[in-house]
C-alpha positions as CSV (number, residue, x, y, z in Angstrom):
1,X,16.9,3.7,-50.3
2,X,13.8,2.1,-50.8
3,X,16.3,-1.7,-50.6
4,X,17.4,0.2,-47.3
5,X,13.8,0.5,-45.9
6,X,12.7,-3.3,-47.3
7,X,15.9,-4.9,-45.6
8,X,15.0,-3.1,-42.3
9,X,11.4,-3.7,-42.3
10,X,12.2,-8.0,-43.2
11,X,14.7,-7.7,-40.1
12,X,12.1,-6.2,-37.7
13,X,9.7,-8.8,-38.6
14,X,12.6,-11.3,-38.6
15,X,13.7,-10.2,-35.0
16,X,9.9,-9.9,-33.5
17,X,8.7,-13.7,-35.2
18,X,12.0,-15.0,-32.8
19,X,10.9,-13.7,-29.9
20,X,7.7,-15.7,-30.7
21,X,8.4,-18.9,-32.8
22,X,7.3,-20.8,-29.4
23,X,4.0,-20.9,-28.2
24,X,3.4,-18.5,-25.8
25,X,1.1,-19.2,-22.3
26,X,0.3,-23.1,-23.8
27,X,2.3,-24.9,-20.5
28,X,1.4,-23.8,-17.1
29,X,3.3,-23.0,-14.1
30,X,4.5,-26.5,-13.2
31,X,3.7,-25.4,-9.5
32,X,1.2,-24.0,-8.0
33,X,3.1,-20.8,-6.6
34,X,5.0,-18.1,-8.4
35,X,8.0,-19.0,-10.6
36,X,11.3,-17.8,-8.7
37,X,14.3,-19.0,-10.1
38,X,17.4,-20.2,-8.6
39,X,18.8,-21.2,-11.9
40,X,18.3,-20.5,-15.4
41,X,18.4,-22.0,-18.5
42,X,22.4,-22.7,-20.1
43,X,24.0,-21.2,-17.0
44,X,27.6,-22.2,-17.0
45,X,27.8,-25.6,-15.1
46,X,30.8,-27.7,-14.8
47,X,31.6,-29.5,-18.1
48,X,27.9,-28.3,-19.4
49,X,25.6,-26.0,-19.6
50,X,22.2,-25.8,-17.3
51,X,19.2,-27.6,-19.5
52,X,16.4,-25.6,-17.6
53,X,15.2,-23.7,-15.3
54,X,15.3,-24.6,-11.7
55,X,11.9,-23.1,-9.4
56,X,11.8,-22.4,-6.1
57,X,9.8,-24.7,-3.8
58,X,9.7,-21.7,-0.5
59,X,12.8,-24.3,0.6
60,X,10.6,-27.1,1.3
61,X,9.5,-30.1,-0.3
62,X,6.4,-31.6,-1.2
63,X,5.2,-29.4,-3.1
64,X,2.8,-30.6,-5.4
65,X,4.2,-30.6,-9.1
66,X,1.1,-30.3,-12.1
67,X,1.8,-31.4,-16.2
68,X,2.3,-28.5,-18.0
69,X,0.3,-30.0,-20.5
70,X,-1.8,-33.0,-21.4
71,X,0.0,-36.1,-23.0
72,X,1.5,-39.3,-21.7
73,X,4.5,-39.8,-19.4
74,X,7.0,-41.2,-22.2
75,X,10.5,-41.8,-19.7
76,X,10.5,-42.5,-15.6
77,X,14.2,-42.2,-14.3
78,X,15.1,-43.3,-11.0
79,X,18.6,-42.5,-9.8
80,X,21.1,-42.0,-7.1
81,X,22.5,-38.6,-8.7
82,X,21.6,-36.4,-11.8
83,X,17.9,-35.7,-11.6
84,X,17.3,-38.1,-9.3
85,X,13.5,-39.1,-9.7
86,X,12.7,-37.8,-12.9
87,X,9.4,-37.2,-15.2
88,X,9.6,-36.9,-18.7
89,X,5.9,-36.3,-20.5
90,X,5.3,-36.2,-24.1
91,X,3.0,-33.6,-25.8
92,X,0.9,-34.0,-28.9
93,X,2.4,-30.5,-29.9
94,X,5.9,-32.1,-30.1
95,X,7.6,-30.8,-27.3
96,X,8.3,-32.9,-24.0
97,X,8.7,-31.1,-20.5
98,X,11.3,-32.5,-18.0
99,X,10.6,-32.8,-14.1
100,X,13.3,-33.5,-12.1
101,X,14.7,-33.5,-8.5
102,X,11.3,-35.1,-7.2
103,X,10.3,-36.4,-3.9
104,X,7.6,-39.0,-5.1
105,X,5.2,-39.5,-8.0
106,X,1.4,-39.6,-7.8
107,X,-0.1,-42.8,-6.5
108,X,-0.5,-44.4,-10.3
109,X,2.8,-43.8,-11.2
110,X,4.8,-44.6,-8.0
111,X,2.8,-47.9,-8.0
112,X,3.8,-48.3,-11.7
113,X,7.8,-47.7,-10.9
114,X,7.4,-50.1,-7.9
115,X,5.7,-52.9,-9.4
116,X,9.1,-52.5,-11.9
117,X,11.4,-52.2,-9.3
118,X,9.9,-55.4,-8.0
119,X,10.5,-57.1,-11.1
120,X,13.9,-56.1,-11.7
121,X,15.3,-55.9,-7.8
122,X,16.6,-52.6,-8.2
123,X,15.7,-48.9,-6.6
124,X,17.5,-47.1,-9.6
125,X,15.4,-47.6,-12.5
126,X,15.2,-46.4,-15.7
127,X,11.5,-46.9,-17.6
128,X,10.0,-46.2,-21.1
129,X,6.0,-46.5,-21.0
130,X,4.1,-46.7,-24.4
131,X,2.0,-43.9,-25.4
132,X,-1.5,-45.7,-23.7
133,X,-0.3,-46.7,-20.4
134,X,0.3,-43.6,-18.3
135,X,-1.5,-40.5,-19.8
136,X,-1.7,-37.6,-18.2
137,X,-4.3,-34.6,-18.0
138,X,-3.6,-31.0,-18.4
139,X,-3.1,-29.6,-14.5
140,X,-3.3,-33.3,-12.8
141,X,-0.9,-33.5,-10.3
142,X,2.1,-35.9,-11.5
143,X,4.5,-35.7,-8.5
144,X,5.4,-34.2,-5.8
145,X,9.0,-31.5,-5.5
146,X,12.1,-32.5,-3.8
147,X,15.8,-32.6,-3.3
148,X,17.1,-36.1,-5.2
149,X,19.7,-36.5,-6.9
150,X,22.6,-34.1,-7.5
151,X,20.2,-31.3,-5.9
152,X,21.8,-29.0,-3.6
153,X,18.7,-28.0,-2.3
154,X,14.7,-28.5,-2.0
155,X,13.6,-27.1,-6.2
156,X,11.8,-28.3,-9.3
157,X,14.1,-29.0,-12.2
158,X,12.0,-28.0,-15.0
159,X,12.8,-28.2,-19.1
160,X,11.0,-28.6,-22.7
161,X,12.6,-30.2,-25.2
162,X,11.4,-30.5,-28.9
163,X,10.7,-34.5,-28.9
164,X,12.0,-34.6,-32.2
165,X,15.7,-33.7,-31.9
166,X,15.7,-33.9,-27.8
167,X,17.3,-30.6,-28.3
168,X,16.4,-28.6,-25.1
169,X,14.4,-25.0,-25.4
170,X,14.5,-22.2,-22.8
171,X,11.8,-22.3,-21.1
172,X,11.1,-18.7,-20.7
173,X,10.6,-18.5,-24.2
174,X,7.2,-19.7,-23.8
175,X,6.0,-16.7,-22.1
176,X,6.3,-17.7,-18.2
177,X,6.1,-14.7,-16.0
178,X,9.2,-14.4,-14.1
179,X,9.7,-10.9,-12.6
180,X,13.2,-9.5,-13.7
181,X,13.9,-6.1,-13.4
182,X,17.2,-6.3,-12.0
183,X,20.1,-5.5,-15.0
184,X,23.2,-8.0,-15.4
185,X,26.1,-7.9,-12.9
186,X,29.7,-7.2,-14.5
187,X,31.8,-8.7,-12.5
188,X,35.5,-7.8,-14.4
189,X,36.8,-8.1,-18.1
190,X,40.1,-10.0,-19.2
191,X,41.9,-9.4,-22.9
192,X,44.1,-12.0,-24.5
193,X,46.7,-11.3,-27.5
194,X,47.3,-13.7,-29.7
195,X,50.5,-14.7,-31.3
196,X,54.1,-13.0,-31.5
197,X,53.3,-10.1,-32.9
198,X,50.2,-9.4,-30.5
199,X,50.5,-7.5,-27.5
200,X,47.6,-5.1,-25.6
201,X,49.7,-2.6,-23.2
202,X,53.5,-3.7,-23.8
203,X,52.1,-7.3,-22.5
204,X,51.5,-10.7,-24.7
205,X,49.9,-12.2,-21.5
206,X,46.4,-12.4,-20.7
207,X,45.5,-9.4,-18.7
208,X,42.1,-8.1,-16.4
209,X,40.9,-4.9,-18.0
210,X,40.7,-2.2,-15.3
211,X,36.8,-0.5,-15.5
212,X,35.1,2.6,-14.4
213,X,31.1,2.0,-13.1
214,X,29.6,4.7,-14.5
215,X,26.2,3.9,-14.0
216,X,24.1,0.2,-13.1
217,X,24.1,-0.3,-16.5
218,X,27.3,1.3,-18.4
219,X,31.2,0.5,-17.4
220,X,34.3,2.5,-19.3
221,X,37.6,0.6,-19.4
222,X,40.6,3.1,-19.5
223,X,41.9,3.5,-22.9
224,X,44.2,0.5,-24.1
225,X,47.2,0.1,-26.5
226,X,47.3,-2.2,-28.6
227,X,48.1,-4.2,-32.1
228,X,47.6,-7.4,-33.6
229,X,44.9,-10.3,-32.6
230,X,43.0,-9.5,-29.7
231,X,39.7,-11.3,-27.8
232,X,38.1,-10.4,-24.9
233,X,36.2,-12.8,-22.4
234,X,34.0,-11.5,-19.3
235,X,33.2,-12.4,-16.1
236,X,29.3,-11.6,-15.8
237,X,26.0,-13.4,-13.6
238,X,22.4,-12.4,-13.9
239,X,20.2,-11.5,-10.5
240,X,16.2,-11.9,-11.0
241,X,13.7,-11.0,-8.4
242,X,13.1,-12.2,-5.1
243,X,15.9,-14.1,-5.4
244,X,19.8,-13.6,-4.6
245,X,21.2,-16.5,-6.6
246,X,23.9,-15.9,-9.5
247,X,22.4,-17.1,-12.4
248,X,23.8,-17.1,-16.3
249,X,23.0,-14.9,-18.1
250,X,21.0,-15.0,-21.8
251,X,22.8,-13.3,-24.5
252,X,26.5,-11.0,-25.0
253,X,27.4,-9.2,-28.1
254,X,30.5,-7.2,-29.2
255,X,30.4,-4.5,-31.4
256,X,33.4,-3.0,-32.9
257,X,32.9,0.4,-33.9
258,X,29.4,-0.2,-33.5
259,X,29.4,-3.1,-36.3
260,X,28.3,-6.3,-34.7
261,X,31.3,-9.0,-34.5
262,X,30.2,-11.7,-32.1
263,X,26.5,-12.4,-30.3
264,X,25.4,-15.7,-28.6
265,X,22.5,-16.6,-26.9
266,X,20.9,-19.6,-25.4
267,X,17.8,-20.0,-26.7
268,X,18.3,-23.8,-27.6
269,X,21.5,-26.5,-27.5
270,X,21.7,-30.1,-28.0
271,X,23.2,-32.6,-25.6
272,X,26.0,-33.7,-27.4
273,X,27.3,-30.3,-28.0
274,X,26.8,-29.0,-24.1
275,X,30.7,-30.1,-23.6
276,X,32.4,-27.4,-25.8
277,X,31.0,-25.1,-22.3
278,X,35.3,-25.3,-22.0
279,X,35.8,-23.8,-25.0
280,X,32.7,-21.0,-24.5
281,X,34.9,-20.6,-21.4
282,X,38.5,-19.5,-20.8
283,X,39.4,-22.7,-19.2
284,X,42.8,-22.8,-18.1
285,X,41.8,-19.6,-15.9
286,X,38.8,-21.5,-14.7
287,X,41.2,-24.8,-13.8
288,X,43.6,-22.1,-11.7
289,X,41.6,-19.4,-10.0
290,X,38.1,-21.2,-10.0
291,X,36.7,-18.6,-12.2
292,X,34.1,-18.5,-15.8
293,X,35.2,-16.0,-18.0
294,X,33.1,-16.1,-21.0
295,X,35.2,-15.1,-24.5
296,X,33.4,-12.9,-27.3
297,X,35.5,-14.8,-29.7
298,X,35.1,-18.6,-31.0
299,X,38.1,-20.9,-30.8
300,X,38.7,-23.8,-33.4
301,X,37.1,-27.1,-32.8
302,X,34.3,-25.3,-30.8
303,X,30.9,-26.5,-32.1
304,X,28.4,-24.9,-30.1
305,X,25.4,-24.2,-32.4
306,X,24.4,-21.1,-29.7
307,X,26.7,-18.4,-31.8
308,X,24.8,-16.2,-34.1
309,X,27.1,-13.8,-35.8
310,X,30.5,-12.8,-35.9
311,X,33.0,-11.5,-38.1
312,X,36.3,-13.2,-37.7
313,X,35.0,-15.4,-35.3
314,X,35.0,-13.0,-32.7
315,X,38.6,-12.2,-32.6
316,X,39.4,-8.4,-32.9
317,X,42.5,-7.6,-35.1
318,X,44.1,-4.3,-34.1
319,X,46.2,-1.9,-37.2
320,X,48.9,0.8,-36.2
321,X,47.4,4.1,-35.6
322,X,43.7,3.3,-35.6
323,X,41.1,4.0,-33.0
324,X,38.9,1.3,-31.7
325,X,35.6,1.2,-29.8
326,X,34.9,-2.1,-28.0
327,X,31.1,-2.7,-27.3
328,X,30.3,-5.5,-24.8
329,X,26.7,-5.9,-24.2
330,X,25.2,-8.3,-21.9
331,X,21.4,-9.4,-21.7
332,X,18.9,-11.1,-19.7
333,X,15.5,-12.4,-21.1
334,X,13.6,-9.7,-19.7
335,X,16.0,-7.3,-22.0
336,X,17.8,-5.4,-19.3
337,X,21.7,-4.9,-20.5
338,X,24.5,-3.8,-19.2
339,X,27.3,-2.3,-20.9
340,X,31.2,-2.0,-20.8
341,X,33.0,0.2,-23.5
342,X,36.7,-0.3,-24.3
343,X,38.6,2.6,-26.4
344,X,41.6,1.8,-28.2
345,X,44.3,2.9,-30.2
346,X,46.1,0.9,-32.5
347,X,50.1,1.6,-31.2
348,X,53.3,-0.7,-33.2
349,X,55.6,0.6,-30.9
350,X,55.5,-1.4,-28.1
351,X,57.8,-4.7,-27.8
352,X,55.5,-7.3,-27.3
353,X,56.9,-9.9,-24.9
354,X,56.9,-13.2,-26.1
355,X,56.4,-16.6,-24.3
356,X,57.4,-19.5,-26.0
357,X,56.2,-22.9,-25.7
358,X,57.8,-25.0,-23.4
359,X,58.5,-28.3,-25.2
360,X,58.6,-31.2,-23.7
361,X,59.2,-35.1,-24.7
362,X,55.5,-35.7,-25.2
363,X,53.7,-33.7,-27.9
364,X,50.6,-34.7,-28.6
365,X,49.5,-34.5,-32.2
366,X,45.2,-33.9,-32.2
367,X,45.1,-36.0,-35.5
368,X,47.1,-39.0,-34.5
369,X,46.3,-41.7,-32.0
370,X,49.5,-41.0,-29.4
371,X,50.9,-44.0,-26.8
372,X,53.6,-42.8,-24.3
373,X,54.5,-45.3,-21.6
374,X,56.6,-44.0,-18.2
375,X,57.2,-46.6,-15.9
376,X,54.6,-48.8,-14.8
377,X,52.0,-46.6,-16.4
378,X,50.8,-45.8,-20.2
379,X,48.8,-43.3,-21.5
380,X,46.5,-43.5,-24.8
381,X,45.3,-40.7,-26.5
382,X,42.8,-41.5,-29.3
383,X,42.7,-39.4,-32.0
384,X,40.6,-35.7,-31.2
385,X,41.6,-36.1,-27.5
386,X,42.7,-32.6,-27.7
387,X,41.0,-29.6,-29.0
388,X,44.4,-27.9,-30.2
389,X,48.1,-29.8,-31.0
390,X,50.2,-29.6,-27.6
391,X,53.1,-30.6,-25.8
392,X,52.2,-32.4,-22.2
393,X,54.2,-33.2,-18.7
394,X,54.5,-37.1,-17.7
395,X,56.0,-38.5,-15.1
396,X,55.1,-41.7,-12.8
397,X,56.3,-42.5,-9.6
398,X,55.1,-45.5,-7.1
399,X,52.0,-44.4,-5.8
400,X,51.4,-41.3,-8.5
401,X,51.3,-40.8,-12.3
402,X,51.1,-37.0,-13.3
403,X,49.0,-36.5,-16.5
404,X,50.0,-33.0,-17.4
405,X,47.9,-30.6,-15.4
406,X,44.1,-29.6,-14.9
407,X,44.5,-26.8,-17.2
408,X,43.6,-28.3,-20.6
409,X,39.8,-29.3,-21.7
410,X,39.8,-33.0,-23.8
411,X,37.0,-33.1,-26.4
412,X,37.5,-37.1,-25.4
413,X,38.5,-39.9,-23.1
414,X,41.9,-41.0,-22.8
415,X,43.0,-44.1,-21.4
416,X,45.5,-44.1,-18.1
417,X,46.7,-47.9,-17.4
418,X,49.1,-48.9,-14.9
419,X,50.3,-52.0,-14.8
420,X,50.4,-54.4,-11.6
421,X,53.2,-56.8,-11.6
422,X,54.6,-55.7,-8.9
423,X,52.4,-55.6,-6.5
424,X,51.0,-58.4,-4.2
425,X,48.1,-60.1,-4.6
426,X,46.5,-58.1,-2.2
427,X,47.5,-55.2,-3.3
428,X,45.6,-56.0,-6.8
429,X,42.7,-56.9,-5.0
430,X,42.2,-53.4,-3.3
431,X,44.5,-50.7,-5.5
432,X,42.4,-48.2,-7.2
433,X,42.8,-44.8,-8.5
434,X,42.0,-41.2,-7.2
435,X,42.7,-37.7,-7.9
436,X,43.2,-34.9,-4.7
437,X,40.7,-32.3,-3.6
438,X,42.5,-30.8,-0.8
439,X,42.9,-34.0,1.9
440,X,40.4,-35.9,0.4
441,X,41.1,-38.6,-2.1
442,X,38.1,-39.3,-4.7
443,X,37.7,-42.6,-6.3
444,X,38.2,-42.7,-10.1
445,X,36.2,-45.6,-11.9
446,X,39.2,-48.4,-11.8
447,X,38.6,-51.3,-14.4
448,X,40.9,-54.2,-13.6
449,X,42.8,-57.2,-15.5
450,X,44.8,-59.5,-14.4
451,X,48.1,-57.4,-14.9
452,X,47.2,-54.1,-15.0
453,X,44.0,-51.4,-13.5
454,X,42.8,-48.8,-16.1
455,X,40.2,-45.9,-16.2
456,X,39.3,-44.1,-18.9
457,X,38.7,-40.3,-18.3
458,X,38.6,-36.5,-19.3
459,X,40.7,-35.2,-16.9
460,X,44.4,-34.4,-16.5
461,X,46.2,-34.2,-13.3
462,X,47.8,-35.9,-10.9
463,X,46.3,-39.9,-10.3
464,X,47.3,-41.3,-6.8
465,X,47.4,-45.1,-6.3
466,X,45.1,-46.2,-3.4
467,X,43.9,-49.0,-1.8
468,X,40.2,-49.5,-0.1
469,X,40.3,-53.2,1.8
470,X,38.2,-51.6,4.8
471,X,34.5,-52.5,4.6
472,X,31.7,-50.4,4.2
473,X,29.7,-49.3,7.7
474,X,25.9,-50.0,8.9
475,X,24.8,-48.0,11.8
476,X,21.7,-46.3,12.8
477,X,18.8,-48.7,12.4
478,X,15.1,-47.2,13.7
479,X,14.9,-50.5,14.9
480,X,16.6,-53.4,17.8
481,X,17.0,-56.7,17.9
482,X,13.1,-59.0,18.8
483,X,11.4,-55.4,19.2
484,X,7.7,-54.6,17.6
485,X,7.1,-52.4,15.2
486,X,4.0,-52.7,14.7
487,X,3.7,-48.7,15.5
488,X,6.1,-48.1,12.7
489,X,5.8,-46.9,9.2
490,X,8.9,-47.5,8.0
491,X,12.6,-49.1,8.7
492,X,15.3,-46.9,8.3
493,X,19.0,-47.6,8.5
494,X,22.2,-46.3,7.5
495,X,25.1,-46.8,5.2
496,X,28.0,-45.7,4.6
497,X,31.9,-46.3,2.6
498,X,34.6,-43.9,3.9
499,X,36.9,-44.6,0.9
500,X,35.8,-45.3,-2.6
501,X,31.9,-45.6,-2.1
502,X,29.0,-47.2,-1.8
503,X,28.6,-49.6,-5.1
504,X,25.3,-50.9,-4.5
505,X,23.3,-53.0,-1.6
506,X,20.7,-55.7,-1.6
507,X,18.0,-55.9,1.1
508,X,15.8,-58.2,2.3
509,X,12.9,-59.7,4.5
510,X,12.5,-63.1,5.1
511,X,14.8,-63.9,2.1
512,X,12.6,-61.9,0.0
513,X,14.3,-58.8,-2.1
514,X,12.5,-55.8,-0.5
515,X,12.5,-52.4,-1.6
516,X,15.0,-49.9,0.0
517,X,14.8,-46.0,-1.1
518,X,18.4,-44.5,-1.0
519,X,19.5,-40.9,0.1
520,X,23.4,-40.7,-0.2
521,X,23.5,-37.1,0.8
522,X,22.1,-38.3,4.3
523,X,23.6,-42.1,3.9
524,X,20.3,-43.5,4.5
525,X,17.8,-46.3,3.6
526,X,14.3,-46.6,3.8
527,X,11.8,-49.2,4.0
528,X,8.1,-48.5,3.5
529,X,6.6,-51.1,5.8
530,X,3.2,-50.7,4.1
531,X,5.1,-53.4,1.4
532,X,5.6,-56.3,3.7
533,X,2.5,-58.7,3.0
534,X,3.9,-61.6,4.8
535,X,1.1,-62.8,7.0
536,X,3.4,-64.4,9.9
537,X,4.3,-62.0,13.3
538,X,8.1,-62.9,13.2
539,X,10.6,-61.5,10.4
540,X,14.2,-61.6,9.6
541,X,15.9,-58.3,8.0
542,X,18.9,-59.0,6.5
543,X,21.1,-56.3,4.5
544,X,24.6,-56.7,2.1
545,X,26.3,-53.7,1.4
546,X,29.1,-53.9,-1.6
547,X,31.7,-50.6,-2.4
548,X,33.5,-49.9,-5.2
549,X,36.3,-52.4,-4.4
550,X,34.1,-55.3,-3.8
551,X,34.5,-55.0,0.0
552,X,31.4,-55.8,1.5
553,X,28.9,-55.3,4.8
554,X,26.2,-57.4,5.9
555,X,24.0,-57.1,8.8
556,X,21.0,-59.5,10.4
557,X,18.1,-58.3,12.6
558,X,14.8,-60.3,13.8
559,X,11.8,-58.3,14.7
560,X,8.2,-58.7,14.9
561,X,4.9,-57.0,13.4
């Protein structure tokens, strides 16, 4: 008894040090106006998980963006997608915060990035400054909020990571106050038997699990019939205050008959590991119906470091004539939960209905590197491609090489070649490969030799041969031919490549390289004019645009200032 006590006691002081292992109130509000989320940290993302917490900026930008803390700004990242123009500053208690998405930086640092840009000729920029040449002040104003990047919309991307390791913390672990009453939405519930002598209902098949709401917190699923291996994986989103995005949620447990046999949470991850998200998920029902079912059970190969306990990995195994209760309970931070209880009885005398592999020419052995040529084309699978053994559809035709389907998750890149003999020399030039979304065609990076174009990538389908010999377009310039701009503050003009893409562009002012800020969601480039300290009145602008193919775009304008 008194063991009993002990162990409860150590667990209570276990459970209440977690919640509090991370300093609590010592970074500030990045902003300067309440924290409302729009997304939260590890939400399901394609191919990885979210690594912070994205803030509302009241759907503008320019909002003034403060160090949490006082250190030095360690990594400046300028780029076209991702994070766009990024912050990273490092703390002297050994975590670094993240700020991403931003419109500018303050005056000392956009002048450091530009004087670098300069240098190397290019807006996209990645930096490294030593510990002594940017530090920063606790609540000095480091940037300024915007939309760059992959951003959707105006927000501050915002994480900490322990500089360490690099792994990435949730932020609201560090006791920001972010309103959240609101419990977790349940959105439906799917079972999945597993092997011959598995079956939930009469069905081996994946199935959705038919609930009753009783209450905003507390689902009943109809009683089920089962034996054999079962999992379960849920459909589920998280709604905070203020705010009517769908965010991921922080934690889900099953208990099974009140014993607890699988919990994750995201508290912390590591880059490398953010990829096993398709195994965390039930991908192949994601890759058909567009869907992120989240399993209570952990499949082989999956390495995510976010589980916390289980017995039998998760997976439920159902005996004749026994009585189950299924617990699934899902949390937010803030600790409201939602729950959905499953009854079931363990029943042999159903005929489970059994599906058997379909085999085809090309089995792909996980352990072994694998070559299969069809046609003009080859495919390479290094070893660990896949997470499981598996047999895989190819076929290649002219103008399209199938690759199994969409429905699989690779751990690694394969290598798709196909080779060019028969074309013309034209055709070489300008043949490149896409995959379909609905009528569009999207460019796959296409490496090329003299016989053959290859790409090497983590996704199956179908790859369409295409060619791009069309030049890229400039249109839209602020400015005309002789006129003066001396009223101006900027030059502005527009790109744009309706095939593969813009590659890259080089600007420049009377034959000197000349600094042009890119927007690709609005296809536009912009010239702060404050930067041109030629002293004579006349100027020549002249602008090369390159895409993906090497097809290229230039344009010539004289005006004076």
């Amino acid at each position: 008894m008194k063991k009993t006590i002990l162990f409860i006691f150590l667990l209570f002081i276990s459970l209440s040090f977690g919640q509090k292992k991370y300093p609590q109130h010592t970074f500030r509000n990045p902003l300067d106006i309440p924290i409302i989320l729009a997304g939260t940290f590890g939400e399901l993302r394609t191919n990885h998980f979210h690594s912070g917490i994205d803030i509302k900026t009241q759907g503008t930008s320019g909002k003034k963006v403060y160090t949490a803390k006082e250190g030095y700004v360690s990594r400046i990242k300028v780029s076209l997608w991702g994070y766009g123009k990024a912050l990273y500053v490092t703390h002297p208690n050994g975590y670094t915060t993240v700020y991403g998405h931003l419109k500018k930086f303050n005056k000392t640092i956009e002048a450091y990035v530009k004087k670098q840009q300069y240098l190397k000729k290019s807006f996209e920029i990645q930096l490294f400054p030593s510990k002594t040449e940017l530090p920063v002040t606790e609540n000095e104003v480091i940037a300024y909020s915007g939309n760059t990047g992959g951003s959707t919309a105006p927000h501050l991307h915002f994480e900490i990571r322990d500089t360490q390791t690099a792994k990435v913390i949730n932020p609201l672990l560090f006791g920001y106050n972010v309103k959240d009453n609101i419990t977790p939405t349940f959105r439906s519930l799917r079972v999945t038997p597993f092997g011959e002598t598995s079956a939930v209902n009469q069905i081996s098949a994946s199935q959705v699990i038919n609930t009753k709401k009783i209450n905003n917190q507390l689902y009943v699923a109809k009683e089920l019939k089962a034996i054999g291996k079962i999992g379960f994986s849920i459909r589920t989103h998280d709604l905070l205050n203020n705010a009517a995005n769908k965010n991921g949620v922080y934690s889900i447990e099953m208990f099974v008959n009140d014993t607890l046999a699988y919990h994750h949470h995201l508290e912390t991850f590591a880059f490398d590991e953010s990829k096993y998200i398709n195994l965390l998920i039930d991908y192949p029902f994601y890759a058909r119906n567009y869907q992120k079912y989240q399993k209570t059970y952990i499949e082989p190969n999956n390495k995510l470091s976010i589980y916390k306990n289980h017995i039998n990995k998760g997976y439920v195994h159902i005996q004749n004539k026994q009585k189950y209760t299924i617990k699934i309970v899902v949390k937010d931070l803030a600790k409201n939960t939602v729950t959905i209880k499953i009854p079931i009885v363990g029943n042999d005398s159903i005929t489970p209905i059994i599906k058997k592999t379909k085999k085809t020419p090309y089995f792909v052995d996980r352990a072994k590197y694998t070559v299969f040529k069809q046609g003009l084309s080859e495919i390479r699978f290094p070893k660990n491609t896949f997470y499981q053994n598996t047999y895989i559809n190819y076929s290649a035709t002219k103008n399209k090489i199938t690759v199994h389907k969409k429905v699989l998750p690779l751990d690694k890149k394969y290598t798709l070649t196909y080779f060019t003999d028969s074309l013309t020399k034209h055709q070489k030039k300008y043949v490149y490969f896409a995959q379909k979304s609905k009528n569009y065609y999207n460019y796959i990076q296409t490496l090329k030799k003299e016989n053959k174009i290859y790409t090497n990538t983590k996704y199956l389908g179908d790859f369409y041969l295409r060619y791009d010999s069309i030049a890229p377009k400039i249109y839209k310039a602020n400015f005309y031919k002789n006129q003066n701009i001396t009223q101006k503050n900027t030059l502005t003009i527009h790109i744009k490549d309706g095939e593969t893409g813009i590659k890259n562009y080089y600007a420049t002012i009377d034959n000197q390289w000349i600094l042009m800020e890119y927007e690709p969601k609005k296809n536009k480039l912009t010239y702060n004019l404050k930067d041109l300290k030629a002293t004579q009145q006349n100027h020549v602008f002249k602008l090369k645009v390159e895409d993906l193919l090497g097809n290229t775009k230039t344009y010539e304008s004289n005006f004076t200032k």
